[in-house]
FIMI-930121 format. One record per residue (C-alpha): residue in three letters; residue number from 1; x, y, z. Coordinates in Angstrom, 1 decimal. Example, Ala and Ser with C-alpha at 12.3 -4.5 7.8 and 13.67 -1.06 7.14 Angstrom:
<rs>
<r><residuo>ALA</residuo><num>1</num><east>12.3</east><north>-4.5</north><up>7.8</up></r>
<r><residuo>SER</residuo><num>2</num><east>13.7</east><north>-1.1</north><up>7.1</up></r>
</rs>
This chain:
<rs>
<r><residuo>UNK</residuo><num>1</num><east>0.9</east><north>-14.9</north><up>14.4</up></r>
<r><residuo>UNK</residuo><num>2</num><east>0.0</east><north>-18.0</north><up>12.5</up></r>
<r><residuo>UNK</residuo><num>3</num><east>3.2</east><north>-18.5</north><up>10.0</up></r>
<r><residuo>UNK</residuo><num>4</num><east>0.6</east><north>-20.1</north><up>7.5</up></r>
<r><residuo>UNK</residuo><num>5</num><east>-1.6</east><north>-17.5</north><up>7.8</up></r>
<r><residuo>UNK</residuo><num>6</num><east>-1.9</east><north>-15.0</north><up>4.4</up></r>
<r><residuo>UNK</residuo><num>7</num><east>-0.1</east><north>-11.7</north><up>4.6</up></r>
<r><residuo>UNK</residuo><num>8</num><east>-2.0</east><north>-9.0</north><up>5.0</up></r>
<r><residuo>UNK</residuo><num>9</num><east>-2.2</east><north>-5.6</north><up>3.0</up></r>
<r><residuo>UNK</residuo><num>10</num><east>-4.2</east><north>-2.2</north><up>2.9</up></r>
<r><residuo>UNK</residuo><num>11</num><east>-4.7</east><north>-1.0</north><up>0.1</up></r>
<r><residuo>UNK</residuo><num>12</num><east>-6.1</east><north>3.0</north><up>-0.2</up></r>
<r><residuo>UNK</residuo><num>13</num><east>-6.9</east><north>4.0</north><up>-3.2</up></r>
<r><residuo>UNK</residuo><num>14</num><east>-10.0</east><north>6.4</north><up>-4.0</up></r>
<r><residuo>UNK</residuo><num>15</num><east>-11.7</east><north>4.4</north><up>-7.4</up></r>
<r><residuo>UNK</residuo><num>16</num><east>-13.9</east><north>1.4</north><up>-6.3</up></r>
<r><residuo>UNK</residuo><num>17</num><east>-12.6</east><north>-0.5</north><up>-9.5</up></r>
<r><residuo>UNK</residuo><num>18</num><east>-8.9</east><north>-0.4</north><up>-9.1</up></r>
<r><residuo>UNK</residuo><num>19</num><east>-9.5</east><north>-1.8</north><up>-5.4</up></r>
<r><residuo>UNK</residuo><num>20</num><east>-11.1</east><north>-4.6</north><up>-6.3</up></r>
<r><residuo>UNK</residuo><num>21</num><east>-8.7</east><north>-5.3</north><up>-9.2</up></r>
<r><residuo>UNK</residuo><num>22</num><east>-5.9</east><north>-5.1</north><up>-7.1</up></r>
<r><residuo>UNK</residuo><num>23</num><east>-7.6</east><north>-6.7</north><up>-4.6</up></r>
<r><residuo>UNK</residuo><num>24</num><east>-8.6</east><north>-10.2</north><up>-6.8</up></r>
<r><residuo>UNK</residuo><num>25</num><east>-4.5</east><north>-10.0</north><up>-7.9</up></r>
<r><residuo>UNK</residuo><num>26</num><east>-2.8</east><north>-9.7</north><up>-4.8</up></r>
<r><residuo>UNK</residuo><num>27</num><east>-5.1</east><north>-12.5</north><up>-4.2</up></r>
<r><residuo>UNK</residuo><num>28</num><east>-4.2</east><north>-14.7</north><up>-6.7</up></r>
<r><residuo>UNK</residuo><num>29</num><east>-0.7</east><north>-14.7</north><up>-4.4</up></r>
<r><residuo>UNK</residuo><num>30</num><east>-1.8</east><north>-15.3</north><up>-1.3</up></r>
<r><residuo>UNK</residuo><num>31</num><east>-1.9</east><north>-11.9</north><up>0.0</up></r>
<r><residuo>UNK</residuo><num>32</num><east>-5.4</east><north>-11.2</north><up>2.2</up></r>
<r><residuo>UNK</residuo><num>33</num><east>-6.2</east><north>-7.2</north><up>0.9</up></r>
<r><residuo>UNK</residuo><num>34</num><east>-8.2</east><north>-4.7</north><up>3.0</up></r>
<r><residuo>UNK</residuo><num>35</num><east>-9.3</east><north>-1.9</north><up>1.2</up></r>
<r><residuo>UNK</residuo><num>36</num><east>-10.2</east><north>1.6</north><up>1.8</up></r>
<r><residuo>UNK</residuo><num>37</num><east>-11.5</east><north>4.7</north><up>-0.5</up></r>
<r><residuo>UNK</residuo><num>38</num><east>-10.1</east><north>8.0</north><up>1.7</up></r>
<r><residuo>UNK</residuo><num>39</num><east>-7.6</east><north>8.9</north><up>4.0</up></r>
<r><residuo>UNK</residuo><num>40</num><east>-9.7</east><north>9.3</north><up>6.9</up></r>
<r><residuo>UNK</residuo><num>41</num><east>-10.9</east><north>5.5</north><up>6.6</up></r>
<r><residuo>UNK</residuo><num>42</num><east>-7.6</east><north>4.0</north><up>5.5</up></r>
<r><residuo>UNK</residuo><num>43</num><east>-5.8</east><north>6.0</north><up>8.4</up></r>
<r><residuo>UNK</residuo><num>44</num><east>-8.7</east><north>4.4</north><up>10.6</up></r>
<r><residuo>UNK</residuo><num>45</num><east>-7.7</east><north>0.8</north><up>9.7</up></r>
<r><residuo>UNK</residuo><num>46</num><east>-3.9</east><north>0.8</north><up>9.9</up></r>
<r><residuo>UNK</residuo><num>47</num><east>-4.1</east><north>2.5</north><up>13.6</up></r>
<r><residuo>UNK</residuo><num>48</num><east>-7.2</east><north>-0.8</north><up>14.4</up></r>
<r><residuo>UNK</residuo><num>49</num><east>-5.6</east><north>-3.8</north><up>12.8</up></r>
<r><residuo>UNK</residuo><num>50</num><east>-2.4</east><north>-5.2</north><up>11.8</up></r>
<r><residuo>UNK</residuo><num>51</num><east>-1.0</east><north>-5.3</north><up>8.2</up></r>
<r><residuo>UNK</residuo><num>52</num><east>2.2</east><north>-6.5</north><up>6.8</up></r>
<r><residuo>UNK</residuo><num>53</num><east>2.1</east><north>-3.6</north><up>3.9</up></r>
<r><residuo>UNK</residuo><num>54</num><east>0.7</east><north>-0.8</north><up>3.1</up></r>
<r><residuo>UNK</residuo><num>55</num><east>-0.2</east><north>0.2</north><up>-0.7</up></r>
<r><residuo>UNK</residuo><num>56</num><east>-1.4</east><north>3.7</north><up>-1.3</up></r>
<r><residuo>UNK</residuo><num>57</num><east>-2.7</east><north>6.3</north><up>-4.2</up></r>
<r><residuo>UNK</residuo><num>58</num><east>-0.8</east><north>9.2</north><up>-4.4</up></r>
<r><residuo>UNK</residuo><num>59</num><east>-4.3</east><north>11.4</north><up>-5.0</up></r>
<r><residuo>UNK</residuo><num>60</num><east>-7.2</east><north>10.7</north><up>-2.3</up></r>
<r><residuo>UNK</residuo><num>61</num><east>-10.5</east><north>13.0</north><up>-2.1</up></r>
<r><residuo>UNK</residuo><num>62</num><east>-9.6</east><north>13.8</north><up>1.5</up></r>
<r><residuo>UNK</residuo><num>63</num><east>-5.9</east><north>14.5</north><up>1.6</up></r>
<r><residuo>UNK</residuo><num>64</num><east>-2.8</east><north>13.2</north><up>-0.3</up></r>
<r><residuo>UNK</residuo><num>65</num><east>-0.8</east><north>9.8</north><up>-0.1</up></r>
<r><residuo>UNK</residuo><num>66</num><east>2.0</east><north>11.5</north><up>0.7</up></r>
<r><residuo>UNK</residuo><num>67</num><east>0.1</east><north>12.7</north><up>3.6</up></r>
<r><residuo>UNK</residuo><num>68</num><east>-1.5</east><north>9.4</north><up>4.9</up></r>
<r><residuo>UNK</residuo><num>69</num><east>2.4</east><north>8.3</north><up>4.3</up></r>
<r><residuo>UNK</residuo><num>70</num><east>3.5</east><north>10.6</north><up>6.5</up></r>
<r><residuo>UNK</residuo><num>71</num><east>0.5</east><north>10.0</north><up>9.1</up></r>
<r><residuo>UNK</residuo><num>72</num><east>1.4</east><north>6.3</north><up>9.5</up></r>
<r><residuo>UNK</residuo><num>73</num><east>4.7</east><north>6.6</north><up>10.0</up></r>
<r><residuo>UNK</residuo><num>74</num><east>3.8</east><north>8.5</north><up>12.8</up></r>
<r><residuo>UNK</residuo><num>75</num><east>2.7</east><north>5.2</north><up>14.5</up></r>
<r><residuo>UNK</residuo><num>76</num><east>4.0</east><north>2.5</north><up>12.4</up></r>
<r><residuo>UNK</residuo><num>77</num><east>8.0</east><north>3.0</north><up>11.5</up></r>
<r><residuo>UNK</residuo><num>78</num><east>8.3</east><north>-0.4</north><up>10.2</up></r>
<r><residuo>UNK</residuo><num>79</num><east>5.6</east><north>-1.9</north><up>8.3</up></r>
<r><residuo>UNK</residuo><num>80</num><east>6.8</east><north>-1.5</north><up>4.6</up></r>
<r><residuo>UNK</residuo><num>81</num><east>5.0</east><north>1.1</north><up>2.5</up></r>
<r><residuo>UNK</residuo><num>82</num><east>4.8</east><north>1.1</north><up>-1.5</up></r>
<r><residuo>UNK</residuo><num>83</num><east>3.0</east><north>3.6</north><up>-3.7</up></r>
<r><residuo>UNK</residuo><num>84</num><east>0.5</east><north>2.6</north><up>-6.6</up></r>
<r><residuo>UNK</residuo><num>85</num><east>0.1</east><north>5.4</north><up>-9.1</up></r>
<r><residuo>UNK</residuo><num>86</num><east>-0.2</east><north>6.7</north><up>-12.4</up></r>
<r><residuo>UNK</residuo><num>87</num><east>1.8</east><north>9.8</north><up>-11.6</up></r>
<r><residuo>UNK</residuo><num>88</num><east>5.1</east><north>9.8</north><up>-13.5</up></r>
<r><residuo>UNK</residuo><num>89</num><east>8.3</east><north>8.6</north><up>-12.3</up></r>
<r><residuo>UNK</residuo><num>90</num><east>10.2</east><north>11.4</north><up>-11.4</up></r>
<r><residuo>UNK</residuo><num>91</num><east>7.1</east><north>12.4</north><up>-9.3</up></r>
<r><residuo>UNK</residuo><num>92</num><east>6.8</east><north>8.9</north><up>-7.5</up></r>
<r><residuo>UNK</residuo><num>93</num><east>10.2</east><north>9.3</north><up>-6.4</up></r>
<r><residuo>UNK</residuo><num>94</num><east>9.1</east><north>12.1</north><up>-4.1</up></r>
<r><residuo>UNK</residuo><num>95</num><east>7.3</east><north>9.6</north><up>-2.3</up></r>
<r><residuo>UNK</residuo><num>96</num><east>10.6</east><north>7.8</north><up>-1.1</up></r>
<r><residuo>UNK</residuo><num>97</num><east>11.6</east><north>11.3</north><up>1.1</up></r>
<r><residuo>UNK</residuo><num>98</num><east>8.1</east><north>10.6</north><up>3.3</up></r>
<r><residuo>UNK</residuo><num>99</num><east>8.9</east><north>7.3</north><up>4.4</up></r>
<r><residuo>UNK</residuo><num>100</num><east>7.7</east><north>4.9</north><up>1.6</up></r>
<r><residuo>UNK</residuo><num>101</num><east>10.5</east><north>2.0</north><up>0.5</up></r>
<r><residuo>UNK</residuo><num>102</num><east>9.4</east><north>1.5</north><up>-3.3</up></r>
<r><residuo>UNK</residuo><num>103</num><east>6.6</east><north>2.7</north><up>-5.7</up></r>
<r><residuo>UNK</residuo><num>104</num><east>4.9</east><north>1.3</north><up>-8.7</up></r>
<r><residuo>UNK</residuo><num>105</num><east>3.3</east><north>3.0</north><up>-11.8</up></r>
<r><residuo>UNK</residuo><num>106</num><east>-0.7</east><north>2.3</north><up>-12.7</up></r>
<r><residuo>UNK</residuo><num>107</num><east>-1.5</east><north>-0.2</north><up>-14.3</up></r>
<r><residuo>UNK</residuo><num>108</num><east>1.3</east><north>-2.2</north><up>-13.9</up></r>
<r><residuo>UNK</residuo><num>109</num><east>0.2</east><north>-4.7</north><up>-12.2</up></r>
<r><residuo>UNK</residuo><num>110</num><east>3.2</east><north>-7.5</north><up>-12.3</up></r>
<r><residuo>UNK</residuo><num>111</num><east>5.3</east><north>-5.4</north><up>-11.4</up></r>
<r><residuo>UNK</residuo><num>112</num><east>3.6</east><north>-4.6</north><up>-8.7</up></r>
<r><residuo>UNK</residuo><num>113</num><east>3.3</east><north>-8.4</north><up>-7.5</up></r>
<r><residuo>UNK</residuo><num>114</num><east>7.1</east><north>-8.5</north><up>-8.0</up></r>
<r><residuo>UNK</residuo><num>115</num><east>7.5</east><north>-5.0</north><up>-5.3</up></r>
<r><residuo>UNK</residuo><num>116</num><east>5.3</east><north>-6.3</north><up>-2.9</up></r>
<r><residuo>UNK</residuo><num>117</num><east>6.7</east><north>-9.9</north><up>-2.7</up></r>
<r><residuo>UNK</residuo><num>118</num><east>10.3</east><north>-8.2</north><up>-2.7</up></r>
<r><residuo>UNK</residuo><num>119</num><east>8.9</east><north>-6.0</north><up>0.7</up></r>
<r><residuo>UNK</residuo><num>120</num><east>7.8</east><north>-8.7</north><up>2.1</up></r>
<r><residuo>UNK</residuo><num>121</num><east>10.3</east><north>-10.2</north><up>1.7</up></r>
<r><residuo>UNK</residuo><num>122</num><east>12.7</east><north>-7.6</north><up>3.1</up></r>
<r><residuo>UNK</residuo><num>123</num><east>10.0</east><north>-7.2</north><up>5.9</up></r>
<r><residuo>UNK</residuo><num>124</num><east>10.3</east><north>-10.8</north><up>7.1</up></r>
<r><residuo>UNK</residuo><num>125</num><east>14.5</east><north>-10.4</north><up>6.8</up></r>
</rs>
């Protein structure tokens, strides 16, 4: 893998907007975002192409991101795994128990620069 190359994250998240926000941010850092709208077609992407992180929504129209969380780390133990939401804190936490390592609350979005350079970061360790 080309060390220059941008790392690479999927983002799922079911409203058109917030992909492309987060999307055009991550970008601003580097960071090459793939995007998908459901758990059927994020699921579809993580198992055809390699990413470096993985950024879910707690709430998709076909399933839950606790769910798709769950479903990845079925094939993928590694790859870090952060959760983007506007649930409350005490209900991201949850998402630590099905394999995610950190979780960010909508719209934070510097925050949410600073987790996923920290998981790279810890990734690349």
């Amino acid at each position: 893998m080309d060390e220059n190359a941008p790392s690479r994250i999927l983002f799922i998240d079911d409203h058109a907007d917030t992909c492309y926000m987060v999307k055009e941010w991550l970008g601003m850092s580097n960071y090459e975002v793939a995007t998908a709208q459901s758990m059927a077609s994020g699921l579809q992407l993580a198992r055809s192409e390699p990413f470096d992180l993985y950024l879910l929504d707690t709430r998709l129209p076909d399933g839950s991101g606790r769910e798709l969380c769950e479903k990845i780390r079925e094939f993928d133990l590694k790859t870090p795994i952060i959760f983007y939401s506007g649930e409350t804190p005490e209900q991201l936490r949850s998402v630590l128990a099905c394999g995610a390592q950190d979780y960010v609350r909508k719209p934070e979005l510097e925050g949410l620069r600073t987790a996923v350079s920290r998981a790279m970061s810890a990734g690349r360790a």
